[in-house]
C-alpha positions in Angstrom: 246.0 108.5 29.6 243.9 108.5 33.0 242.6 111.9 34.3 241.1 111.0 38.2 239.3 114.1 39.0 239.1 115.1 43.1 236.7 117.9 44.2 233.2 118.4 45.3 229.8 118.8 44.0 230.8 121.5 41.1 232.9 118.6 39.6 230.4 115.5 40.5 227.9 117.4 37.9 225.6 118.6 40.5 222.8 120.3 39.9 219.5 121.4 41.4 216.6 120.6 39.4 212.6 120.8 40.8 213.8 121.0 44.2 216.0 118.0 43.5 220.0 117.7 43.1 220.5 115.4 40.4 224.3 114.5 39.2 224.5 115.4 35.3 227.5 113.7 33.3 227.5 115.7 30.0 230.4 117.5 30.6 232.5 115.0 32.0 231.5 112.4 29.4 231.8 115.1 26.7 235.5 115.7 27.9 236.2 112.0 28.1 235.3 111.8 24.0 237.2 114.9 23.5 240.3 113.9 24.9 239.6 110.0 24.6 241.2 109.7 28.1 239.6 107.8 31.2 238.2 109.9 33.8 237.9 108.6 37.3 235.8 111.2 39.0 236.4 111.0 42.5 234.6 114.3 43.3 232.2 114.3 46.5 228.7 116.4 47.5 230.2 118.6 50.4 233.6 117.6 50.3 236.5 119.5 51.5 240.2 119.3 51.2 240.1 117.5 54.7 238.1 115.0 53.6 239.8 114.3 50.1 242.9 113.9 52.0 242.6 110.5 53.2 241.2 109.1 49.6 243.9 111.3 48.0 246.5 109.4 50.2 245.1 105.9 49.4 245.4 106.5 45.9 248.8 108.5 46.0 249.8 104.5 47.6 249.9 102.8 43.8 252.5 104.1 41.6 250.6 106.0 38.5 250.3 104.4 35.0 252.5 106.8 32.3 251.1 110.3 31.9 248.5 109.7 34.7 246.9 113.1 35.6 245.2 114.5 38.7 242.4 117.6 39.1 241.6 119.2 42.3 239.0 121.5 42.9 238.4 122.4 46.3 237.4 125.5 48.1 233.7 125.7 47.7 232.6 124.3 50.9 235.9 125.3 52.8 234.9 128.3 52.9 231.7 128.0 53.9 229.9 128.3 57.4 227.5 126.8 59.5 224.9 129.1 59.0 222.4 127.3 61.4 224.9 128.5 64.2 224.9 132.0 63.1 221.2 132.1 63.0 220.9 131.3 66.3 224.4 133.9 67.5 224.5 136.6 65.0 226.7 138.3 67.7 229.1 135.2 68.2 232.9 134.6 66.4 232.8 131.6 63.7 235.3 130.0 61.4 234.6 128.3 58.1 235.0 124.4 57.5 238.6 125.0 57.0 240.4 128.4 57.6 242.4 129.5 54.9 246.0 128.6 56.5 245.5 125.6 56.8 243.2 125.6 53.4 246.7 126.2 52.2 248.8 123.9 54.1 246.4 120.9 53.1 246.0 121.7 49.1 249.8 121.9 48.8 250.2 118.8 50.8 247.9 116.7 48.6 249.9 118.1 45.9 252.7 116.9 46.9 251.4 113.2 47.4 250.1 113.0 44.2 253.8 114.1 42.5 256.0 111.9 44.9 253.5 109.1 43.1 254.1 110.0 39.4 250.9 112.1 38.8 250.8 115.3 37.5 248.5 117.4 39.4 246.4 120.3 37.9 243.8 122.5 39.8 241.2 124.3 39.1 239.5 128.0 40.3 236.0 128.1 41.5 233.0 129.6 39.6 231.4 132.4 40.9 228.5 132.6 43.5 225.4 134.0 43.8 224.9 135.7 47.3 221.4 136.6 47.5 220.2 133.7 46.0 222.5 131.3 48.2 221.5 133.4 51.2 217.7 132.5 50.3 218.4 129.2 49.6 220.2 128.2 53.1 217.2 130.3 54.9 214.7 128.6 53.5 213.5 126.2 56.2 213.7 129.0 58.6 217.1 130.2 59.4 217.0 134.0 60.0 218.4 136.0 57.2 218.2 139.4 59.7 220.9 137.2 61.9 223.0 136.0 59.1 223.1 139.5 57.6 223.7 141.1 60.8 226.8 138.7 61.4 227.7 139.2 57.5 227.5 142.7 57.2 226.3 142.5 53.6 225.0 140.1 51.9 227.7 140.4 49.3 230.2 139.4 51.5 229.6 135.6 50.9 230.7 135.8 47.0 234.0 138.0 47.9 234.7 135.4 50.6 234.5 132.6 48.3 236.2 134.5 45.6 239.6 134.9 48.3 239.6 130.9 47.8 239.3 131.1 44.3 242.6 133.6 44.6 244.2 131.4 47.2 243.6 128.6 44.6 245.9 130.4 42.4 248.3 131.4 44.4 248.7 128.0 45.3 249.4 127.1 41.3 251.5 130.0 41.6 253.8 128.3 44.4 253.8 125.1 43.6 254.4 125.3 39.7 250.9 123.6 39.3 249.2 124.0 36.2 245.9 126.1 36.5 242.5 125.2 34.8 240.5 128.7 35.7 237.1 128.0 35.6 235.9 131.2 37.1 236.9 133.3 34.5 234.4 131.2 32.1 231.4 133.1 33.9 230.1 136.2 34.0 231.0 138.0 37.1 228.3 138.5 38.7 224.1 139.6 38.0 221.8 138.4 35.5 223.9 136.9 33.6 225.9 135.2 36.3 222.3 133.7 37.6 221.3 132.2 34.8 223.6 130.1 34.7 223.4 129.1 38.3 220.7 126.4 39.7 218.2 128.3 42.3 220.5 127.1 45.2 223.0 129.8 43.7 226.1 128.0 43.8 225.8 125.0 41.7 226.2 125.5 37.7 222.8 124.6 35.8 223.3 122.6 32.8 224.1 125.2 30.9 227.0 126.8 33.4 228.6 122.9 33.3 228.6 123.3 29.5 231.0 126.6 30.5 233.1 124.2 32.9 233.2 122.0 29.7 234.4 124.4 27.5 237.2 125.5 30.1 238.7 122.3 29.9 238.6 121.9 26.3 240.2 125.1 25.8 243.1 123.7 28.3 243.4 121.0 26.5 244.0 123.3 23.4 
């Protein structure tokens, strides 16, 4: 069986490691053994549903080989902002990299591709977020935290809007029949605990938070 994998830096491996982001394998290499399946991981730093499209299309072209399955995790960087604009107009009105209508509209689309092409498509929730430490991370070559928080309203308000696209994620399985893989309920919620298993940028897993993602799939898999 082939598993091709489409998503962003979570799935990639990515982590953040001496001021570095590094790519770590373990998880998906650990899978591969587990399952003895070939993984194609198609994942992308900074990619959104957008930008998966056109690859998603390209591949949706060739007629799958028998049991051929595909993972999408997306929803991480749709949501986010461009926080260098906000800095500069804590005052001003600003929409994520892609608004969640047409977050919707474009997941269910690429689901659709990938059935019409003999793949059975399975996708996945996002892990939780660490707001004060992500808001520290983007701010640290000088954007103004005072301006983001004044446009934000609380800082806390950057994990519960990247937790609605963990929700719309599901509803999405919920619509289309799409089996879910729920990685977010692998972590703690939020904290301590929650942190360390996040890298300092406080959204990417740490070694040890990809060893969560890893188990998440194995328990899937049954």
């Amino acid at each position: 069986m082939n598993v091709t994998i489409y998503g962003d830096s979570i799935l990639k491996g990515v982590v953040l490691e001496n001021g570095k982001y590094a790519v770590n394998r373990d998880w998906e290499d650990r899978l591969s053994r587990l399952l003895g399946v070939t993984i194609r991981n198609r994942s992308r730093f900074g990619c959104t549903i957008g930008k998966a499209l056109p690859f998603i299309e390209k591949d949706a072209q060739t007629e799958a080989v028998p049991g051929e399955v595909a993972i999408l995790e997306f929803g991480g960087n749709d949501c986010d902002y461009n926080w260098a604009e906000i800095s500069e107009n804590p005052a001003g009105s600003f929409d994520c990299k892609t608004p969640p209508k047409q977050f919707t509209a474009l997941y269910k689309k690429a689901l659709a591709l990938l059935r019409a092409s003999g793949r059975t498509p399975m996708i996945a929730t996002l892990p939780p977020i660490h707001s004060e430490r992500y808001l520290q991370f983007i701010c640290r070559d000088g954007l103004s935290q005072n301006n983001i928080l004044q446009w934000l309203g609380d800082v806390e308000h950057i994990s519960r809007w990247q937790a609605e696209y963990s929700e719309m994620v599901k509803k999405i399985a919920a619509d289309e029949g799409t089996d879910l893989i729920d990685l977010r309920s692998a972590f703690p919620k939020e904290g301590n605990a929650l942190a360390e298993l996040l890298c300092a940028d406080g959204i990417h897993p740490s070694r040890d938070g990809q060893a969560l993602i890893y188990e998440a799939f194995r328990k899937k898999a049954g």
